[in-house]
N, CA, C and O of each residue as an XYZ file, in Angstrom:
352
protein
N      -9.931     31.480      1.509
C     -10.386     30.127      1.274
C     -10.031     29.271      2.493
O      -9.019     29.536      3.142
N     -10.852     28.226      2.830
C     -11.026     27.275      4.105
C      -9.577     26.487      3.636
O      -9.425     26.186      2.453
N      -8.713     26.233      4.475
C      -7.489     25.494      4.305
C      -7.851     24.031      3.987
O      -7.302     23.391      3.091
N      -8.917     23.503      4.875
C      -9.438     22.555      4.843
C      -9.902     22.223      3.475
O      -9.821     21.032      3.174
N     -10.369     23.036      2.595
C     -11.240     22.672      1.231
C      -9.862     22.703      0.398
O     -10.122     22.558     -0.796
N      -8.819     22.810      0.578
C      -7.862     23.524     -0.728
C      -7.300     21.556     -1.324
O      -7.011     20.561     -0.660
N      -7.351     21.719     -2.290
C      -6.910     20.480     -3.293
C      -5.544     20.556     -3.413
O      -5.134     21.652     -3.795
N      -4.552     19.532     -3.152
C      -3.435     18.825     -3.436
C      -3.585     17.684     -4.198
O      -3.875     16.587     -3.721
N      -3.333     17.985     -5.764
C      -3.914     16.907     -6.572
C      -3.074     15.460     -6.767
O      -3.288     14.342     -7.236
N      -2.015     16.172     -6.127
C      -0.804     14.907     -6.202
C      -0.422     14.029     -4.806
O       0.302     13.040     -4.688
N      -1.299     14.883     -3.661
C      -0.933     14.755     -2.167
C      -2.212     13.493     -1.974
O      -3.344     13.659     -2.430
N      -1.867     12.473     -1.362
C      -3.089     11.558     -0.967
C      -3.670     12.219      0.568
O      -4.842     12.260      0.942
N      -2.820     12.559      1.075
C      -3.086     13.450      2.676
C      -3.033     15.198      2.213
O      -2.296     15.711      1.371
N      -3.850     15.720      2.889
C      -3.738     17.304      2.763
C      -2.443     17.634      4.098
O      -2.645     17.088      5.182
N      -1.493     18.297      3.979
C      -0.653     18.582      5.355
C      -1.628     19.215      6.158
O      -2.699     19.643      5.728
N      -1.140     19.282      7.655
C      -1.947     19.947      8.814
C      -0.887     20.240      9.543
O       0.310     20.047      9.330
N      -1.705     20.947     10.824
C      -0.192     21.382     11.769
C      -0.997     20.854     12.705
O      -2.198     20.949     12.956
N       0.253     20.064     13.341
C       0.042     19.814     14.747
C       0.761     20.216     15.781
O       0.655     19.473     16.757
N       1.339     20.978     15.889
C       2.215     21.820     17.039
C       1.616     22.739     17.860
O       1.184     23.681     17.196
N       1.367     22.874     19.322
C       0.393     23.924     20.004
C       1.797     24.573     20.860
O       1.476     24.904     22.002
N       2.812     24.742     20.642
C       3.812     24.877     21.273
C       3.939     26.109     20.774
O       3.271     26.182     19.742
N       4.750     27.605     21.143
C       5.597     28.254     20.427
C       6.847     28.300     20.900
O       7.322     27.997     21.995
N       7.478     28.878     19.557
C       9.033     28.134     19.925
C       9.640     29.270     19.163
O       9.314     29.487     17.996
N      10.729     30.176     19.961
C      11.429     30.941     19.259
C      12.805     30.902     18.254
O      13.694     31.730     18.060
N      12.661     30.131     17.946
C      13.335     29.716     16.986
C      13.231     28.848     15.963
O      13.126     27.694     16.378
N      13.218     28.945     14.794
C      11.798     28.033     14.153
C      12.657     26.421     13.844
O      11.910     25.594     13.321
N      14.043     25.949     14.101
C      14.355     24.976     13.871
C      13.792     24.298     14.735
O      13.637     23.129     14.383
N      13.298     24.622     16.049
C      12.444     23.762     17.035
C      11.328     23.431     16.303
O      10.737     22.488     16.828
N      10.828     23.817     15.342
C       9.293     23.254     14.464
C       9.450     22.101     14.148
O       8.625     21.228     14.419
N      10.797     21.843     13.367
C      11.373     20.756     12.667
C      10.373     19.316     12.606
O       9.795     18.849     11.625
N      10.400     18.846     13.925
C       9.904     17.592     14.075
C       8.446     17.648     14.276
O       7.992     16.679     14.884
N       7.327     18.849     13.791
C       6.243     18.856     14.034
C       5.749     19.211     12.359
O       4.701     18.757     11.899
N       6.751     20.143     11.516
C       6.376     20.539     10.153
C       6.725     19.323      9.907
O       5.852     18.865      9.169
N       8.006     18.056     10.239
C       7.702     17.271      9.167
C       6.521     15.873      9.322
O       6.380     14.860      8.636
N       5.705     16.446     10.711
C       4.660     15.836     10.942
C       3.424     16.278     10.283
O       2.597     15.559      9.722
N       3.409     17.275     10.395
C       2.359     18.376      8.860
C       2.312     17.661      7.932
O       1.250     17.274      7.444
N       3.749     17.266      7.398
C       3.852     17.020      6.100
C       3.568     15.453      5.701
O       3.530     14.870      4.618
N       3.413     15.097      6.857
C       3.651     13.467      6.477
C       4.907     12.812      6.042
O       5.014     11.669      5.596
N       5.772     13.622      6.217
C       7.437     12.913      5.906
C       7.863     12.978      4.532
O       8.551     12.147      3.940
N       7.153     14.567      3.872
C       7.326     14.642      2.353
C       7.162     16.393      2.727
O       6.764     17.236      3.530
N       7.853     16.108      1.370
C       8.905     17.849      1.195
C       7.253     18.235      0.200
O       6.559     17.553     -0.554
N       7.186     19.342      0.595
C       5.783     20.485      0.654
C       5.793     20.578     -0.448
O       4.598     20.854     -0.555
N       6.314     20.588     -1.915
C       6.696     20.782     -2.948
C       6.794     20.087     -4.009
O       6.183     20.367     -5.040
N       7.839     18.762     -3.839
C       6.939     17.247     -4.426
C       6.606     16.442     -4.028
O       6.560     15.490     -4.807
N       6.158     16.192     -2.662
C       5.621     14.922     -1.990
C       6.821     14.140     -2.060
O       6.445     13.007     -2.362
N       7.694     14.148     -1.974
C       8.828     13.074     -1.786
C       8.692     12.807     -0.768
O       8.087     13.627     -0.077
N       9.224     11.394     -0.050
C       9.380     11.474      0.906
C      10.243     11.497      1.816
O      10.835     10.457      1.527
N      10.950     12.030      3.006
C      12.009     12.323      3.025
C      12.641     10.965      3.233
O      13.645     11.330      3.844
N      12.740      9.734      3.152
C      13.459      8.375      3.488
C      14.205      8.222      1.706
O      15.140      7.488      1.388
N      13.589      8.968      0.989
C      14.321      8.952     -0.261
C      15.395      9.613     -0.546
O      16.350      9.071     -1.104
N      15.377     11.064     -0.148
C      16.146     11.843     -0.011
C      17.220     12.005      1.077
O      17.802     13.089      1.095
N      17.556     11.096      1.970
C      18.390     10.964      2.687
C      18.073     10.955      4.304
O      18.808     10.596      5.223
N      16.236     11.660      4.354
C      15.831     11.293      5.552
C      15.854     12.244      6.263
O      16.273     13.225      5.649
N      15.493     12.536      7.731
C      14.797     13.830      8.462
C      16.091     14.782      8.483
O      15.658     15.892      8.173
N      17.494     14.872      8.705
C      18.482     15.312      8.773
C      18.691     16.090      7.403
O      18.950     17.293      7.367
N      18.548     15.251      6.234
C      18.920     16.449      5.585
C      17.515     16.890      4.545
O      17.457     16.971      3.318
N      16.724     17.065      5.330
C      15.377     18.032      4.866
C      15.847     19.316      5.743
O      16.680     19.482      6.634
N      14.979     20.086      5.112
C      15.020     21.762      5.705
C      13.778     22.325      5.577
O      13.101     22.315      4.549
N      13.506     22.780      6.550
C      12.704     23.712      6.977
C      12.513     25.178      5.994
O      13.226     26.113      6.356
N      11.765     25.385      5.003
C      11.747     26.363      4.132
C      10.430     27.580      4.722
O       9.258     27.518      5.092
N      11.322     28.472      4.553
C      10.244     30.160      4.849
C       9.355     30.232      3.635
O       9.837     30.372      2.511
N       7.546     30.099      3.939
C       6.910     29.940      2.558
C       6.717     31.842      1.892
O       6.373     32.302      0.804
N       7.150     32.477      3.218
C       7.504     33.994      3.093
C       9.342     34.310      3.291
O      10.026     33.963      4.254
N       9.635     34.787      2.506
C      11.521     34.847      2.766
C      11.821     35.307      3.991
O      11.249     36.284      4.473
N      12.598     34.746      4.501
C      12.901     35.616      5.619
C      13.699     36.682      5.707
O      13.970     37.147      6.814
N      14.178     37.214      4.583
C      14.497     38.176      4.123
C      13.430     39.294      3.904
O      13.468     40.352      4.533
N      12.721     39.074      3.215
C      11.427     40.283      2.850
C      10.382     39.901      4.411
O       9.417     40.660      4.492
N      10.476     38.979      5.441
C       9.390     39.248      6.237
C      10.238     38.513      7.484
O      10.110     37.311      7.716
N      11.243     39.514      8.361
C      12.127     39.029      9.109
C      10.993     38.609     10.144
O      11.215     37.559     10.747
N       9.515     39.445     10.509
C       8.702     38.942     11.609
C       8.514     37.571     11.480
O       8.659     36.779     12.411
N       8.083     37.172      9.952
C       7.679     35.902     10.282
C       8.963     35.032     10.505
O       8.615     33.990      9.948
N       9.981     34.855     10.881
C      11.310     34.136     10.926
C      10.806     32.945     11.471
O      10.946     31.869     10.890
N      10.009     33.107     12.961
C       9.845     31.918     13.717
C       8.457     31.732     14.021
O       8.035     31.294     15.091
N       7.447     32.240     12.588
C       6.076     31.973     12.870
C       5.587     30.465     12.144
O       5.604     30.449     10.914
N       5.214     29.380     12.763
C       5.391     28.357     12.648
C       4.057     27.990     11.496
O       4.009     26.809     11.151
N       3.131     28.810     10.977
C       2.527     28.910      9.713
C       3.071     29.352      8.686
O       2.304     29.546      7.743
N       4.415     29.645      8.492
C       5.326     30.199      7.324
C       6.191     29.296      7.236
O       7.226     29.524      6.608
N       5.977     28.114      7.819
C       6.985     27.099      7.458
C       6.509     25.841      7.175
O       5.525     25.297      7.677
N       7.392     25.334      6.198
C       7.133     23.872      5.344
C       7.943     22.907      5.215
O       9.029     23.462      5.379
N       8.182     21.618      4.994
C       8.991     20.743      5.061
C       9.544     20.540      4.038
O       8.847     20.177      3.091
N      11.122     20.711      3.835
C      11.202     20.948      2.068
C      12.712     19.872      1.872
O      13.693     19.862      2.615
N      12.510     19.156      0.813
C      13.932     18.452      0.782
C      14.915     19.782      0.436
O      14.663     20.972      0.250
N      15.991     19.098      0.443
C      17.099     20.055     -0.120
C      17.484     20.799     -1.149
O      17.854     21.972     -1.209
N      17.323     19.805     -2.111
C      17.378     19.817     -3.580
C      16.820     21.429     -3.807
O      17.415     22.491     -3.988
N      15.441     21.074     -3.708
C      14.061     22.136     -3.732
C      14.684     23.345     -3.122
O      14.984     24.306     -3.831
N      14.894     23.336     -1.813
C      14.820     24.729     -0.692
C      16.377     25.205     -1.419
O      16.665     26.401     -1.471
N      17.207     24.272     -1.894
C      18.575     25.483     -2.141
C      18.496     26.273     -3.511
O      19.057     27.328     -3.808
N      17.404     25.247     -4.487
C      17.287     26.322     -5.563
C      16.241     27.004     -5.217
O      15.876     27.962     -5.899
């Protein structure tokens, strides 16, 4: 399915990526996933100024990085996730 067509019924913006960079290490994404995201955790649209703000959001593997060590630092396997969310 076209990424472009996919429905976020709760999202007023669909996320996008804007990063043309690669970066071996995926905490360098940081400031571009939470540009994807629009400044809301991938999961409930929060936004992160509620939750304490860009510092304590995290960067979540939408594949574990456990079951898919390749994707560790592939910057389409990653999402902007508050805390709360990514530790449970």
């Amino acid at each position: 399915m076209n990424q472009d067509k996919i429905k976020h019924p709760f999202r007023t913006e669909s996320p996008r990526r804007v990063c043309t960079k690669e970066y071996t290490n995926y905490q360098s994404y940081k400031k571009f996933i939470r540009e994807d995201f629009n400044n809301r955790c991938a999961y409930t649209d929060c936004l992160d100024i509620h939750f304490g703000g860009y510092r304590t959001y995290h960067i979540d593997h939408v594949k574990p990085k456990s079951s898919f060590p390749d994707l560790v630092n592939s910057y389409n396997n990653l999402v902007y996730s508050c805390s709360y969310v990514n530790i449970k």
